[in-house]
N, CA, C and O atoms as a GROMACS GRO file, in nm:
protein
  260
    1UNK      N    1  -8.478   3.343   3.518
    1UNK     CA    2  -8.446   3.260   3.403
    1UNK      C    3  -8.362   3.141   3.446
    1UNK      O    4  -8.278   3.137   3.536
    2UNK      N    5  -8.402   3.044   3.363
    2UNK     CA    6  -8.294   2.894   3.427
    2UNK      C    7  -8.138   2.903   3.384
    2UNK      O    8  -8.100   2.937   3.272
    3UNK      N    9  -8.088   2.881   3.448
    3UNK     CA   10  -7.928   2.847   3.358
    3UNK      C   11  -7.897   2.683   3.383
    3UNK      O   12  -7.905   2.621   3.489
    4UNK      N   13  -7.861   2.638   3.263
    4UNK     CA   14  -7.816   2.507   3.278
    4UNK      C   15  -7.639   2.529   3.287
    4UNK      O   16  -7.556   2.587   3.217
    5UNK      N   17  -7.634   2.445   3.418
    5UNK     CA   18  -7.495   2.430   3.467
    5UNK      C   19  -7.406   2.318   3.431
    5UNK      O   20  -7.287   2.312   3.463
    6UNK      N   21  -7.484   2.212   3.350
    6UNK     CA   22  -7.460   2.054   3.383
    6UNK      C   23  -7.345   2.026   3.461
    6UNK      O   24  -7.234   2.006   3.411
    7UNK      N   25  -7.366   2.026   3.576
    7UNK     CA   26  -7.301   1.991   3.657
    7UNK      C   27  -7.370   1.881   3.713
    7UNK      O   28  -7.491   1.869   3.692
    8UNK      N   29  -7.288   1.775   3.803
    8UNK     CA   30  -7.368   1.635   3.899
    8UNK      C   31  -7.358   1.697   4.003
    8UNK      O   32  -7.262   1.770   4.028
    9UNK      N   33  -7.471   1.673   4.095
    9UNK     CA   34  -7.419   1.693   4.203
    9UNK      C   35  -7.519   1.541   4.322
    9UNK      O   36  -7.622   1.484   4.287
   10UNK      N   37  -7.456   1.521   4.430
   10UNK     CA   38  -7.552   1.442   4.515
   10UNK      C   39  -7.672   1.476   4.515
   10UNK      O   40  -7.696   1.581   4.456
   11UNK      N   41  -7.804   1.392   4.588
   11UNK     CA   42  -7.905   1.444   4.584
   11UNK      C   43  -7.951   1.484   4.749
   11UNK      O   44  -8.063   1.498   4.800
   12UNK      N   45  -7.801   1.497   4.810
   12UNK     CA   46  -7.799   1.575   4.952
   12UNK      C   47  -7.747   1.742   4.987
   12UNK      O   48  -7.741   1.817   5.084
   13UNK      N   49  -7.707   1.741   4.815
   13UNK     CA   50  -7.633   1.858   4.806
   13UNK      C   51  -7.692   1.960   4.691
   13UNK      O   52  -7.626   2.056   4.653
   14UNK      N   53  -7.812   1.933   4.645
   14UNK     CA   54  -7.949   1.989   4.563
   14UNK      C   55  -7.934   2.123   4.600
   14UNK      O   56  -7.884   2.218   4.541
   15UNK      N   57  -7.992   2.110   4.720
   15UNK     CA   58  -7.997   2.270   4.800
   15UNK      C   59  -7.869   2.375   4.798
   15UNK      O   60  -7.876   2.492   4.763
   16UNK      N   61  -7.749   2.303   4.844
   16UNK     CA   62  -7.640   2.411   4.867
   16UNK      C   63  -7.611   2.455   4.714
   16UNK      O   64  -7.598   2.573   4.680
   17UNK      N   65  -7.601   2.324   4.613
   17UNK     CA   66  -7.566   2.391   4.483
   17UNK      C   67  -7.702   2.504   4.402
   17UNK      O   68  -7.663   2.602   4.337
   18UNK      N   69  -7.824   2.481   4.414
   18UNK     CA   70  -7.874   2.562   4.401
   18UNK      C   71  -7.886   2.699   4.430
   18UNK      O   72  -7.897   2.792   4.350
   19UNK      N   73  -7.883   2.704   4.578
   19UNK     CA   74  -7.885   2.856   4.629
   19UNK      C   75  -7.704   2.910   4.640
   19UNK      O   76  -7.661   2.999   4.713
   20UNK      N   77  -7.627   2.829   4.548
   20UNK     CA   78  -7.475   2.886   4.563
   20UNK      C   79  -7.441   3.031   4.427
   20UNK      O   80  -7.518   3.089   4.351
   21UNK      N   81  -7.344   3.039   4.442
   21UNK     CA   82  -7.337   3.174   4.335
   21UNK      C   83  -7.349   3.166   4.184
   21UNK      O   84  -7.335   3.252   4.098
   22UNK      N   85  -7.381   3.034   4.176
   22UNK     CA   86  -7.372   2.990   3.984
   22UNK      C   87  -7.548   3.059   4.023
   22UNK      O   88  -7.587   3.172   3.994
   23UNK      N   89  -7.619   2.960   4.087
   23UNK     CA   90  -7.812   2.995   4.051
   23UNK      C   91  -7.888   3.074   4.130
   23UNK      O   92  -7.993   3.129   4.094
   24UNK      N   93  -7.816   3.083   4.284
   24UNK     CA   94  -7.864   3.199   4.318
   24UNK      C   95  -8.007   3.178   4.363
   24UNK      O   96  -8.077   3.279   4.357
   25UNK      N   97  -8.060   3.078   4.401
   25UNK     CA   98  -8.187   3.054   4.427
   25UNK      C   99  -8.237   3.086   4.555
   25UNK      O  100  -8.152   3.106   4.642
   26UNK      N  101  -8.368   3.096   4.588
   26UNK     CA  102  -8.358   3.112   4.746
   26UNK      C  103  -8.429   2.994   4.808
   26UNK      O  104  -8.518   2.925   4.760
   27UNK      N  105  -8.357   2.986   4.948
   27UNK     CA  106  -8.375   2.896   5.006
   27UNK      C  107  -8.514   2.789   4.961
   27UNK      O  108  -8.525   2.676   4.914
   28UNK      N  109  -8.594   2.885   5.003
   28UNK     CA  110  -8.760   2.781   4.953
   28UNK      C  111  -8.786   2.706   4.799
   28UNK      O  112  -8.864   2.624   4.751
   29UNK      N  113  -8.686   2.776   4.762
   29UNK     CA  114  -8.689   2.714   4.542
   29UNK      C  115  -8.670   2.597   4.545
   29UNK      O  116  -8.747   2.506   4.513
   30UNK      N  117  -8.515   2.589   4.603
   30UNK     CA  118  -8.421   2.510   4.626
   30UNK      C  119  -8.453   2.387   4.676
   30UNK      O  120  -8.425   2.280   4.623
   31UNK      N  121  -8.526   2.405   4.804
   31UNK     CA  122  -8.559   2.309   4.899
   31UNK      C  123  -8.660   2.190   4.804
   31UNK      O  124  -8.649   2.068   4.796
   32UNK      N  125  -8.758   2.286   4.739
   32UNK     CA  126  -8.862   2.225   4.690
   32UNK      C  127  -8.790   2.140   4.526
   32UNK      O  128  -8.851   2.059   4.455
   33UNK      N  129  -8.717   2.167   4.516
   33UNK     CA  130  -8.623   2.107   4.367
   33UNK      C  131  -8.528   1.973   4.453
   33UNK      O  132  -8.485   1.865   4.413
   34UNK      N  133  -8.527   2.014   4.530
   34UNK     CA  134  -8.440   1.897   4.609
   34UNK      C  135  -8.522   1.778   4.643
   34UNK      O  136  -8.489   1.660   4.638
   35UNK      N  137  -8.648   1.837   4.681
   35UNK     CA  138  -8.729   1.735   4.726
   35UNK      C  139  -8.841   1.683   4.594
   35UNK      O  140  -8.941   1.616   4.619
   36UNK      N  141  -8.812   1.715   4.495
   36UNK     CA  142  -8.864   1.651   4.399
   36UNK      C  143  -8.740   1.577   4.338
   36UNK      O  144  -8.767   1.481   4.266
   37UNK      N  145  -8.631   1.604   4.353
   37UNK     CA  146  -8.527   1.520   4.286
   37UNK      C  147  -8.534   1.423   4.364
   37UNK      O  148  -8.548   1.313   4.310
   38UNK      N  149  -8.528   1.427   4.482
   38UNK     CA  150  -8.524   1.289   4.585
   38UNK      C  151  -8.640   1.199   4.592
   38UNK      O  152  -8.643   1.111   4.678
   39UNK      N  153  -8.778   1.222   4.471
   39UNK     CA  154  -8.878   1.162   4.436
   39UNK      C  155  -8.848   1.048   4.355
   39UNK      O  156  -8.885   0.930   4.358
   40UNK      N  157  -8.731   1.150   4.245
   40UNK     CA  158  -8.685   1.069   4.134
   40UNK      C  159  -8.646   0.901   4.178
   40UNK      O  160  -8.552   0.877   4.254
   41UNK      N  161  -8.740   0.781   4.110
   41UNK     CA  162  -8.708   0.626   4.086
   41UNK      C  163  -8.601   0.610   4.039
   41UNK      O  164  -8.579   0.643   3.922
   42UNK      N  165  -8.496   0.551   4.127
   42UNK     CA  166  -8.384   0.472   4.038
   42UNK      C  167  -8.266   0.553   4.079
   42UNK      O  168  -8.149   0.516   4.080
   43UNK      N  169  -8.328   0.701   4.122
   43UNK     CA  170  -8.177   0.750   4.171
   43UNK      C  171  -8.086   0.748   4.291
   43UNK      O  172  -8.109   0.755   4.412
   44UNK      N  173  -7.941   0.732   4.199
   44UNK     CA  174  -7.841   0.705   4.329
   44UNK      C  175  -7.811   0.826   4.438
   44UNK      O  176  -7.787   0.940   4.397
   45UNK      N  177  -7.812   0.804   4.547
   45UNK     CA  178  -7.823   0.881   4.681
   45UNK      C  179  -7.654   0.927   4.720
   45UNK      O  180  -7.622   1.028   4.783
   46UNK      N  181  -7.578   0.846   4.674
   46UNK     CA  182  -7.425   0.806   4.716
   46UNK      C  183  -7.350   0.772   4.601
   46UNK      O  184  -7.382   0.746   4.485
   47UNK      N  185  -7.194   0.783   4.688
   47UNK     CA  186  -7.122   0.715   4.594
   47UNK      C  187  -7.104   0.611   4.608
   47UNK      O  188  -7.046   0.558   4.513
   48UNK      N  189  -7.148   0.501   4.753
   48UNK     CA  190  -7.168   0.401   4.768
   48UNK      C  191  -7.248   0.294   4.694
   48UNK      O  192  -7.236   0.172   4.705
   49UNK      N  193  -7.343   0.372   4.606
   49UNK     CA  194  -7.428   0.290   4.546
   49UNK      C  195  -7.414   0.370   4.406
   49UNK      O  196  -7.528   0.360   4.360
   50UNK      N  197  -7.356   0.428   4.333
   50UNK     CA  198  -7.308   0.450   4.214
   50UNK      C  199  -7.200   0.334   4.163
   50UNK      O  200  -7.125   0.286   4.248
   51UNK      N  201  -7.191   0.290   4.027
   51UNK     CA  202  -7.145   0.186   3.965
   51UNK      C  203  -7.105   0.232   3.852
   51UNK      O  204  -7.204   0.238   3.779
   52UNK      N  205  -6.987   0.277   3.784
   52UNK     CA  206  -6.947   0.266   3.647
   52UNK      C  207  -6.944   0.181   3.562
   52UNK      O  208  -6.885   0.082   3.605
   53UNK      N  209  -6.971   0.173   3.485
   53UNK     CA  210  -7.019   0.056   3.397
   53UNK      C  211  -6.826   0.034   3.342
   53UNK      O  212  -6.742   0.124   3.336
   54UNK      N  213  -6.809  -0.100   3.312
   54UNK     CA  214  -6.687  -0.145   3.237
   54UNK      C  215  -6.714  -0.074   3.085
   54UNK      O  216  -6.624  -0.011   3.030
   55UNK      N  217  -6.839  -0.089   3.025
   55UNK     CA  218  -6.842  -0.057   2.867
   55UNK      C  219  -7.008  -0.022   2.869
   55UNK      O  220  -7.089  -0.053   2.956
   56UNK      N  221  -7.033   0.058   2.737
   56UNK     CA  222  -7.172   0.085   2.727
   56UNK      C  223  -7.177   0.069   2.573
   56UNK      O  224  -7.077   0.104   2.511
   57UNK      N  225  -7.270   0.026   2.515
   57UNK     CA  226  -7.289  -0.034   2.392
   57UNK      C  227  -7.298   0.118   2.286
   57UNK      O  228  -7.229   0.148   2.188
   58UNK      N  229  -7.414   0.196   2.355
   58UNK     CA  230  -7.393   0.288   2.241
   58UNK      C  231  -7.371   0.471   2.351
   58UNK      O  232  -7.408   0.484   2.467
   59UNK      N  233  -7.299   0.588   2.262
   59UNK     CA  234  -7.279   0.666   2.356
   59UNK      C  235  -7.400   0.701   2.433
   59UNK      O  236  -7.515   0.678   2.396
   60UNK      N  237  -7.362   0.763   2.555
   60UNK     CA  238  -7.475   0.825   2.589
   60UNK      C  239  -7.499   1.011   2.546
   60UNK      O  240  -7.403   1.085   2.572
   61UNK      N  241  -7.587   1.055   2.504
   61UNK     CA  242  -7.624   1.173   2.425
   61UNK      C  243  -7.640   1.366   2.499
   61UNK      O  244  -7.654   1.481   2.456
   62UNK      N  245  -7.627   1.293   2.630
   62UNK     CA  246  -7.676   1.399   2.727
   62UNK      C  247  -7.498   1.399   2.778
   62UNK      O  248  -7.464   1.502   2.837
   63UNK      N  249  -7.398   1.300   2.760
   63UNK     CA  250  -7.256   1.349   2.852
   63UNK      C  251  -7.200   1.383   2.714
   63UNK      O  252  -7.160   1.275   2.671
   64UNK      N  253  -7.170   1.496   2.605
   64UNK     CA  254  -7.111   1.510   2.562
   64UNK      C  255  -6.949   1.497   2.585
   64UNK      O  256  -6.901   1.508   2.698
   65UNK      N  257  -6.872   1.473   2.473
   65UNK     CA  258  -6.681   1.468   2.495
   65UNK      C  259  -6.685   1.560   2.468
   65UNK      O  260  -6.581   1.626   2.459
   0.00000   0.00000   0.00000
């Protein structure tokens, strides 16, 4: 069964947080979730290339306060 963790994590660190004690996955799950996240267009790799925005016009719906 899935558990949603919402947690961030890098998209170098897919694997360790997957197969860690929150999801418990095994190695081969993992690997293959990692390497479809690292498919994902547009996503940031780093914190080098992550940018906080100064302001955002309307909230966003998925980061609950």
């Amino acid at each position: 069964a899935y558990k949603e963790c919402r947690y961030t994590v890098w998209p170098s660190d897919v694997v360790s947080h997957l197969s860690g004690p929150y999801h418990r996955l095994k190695g081969t799950e993992s690997q293959e979730i990692a390497r479809a996240v690292r498919r994902w267009r547009g996503l940031v790799h780093g914190h080098r290339e992550f940018q906080v925005p100064d302001a955002i016009e309307e909230p966003i719906a998925a980061l609950p306060l």
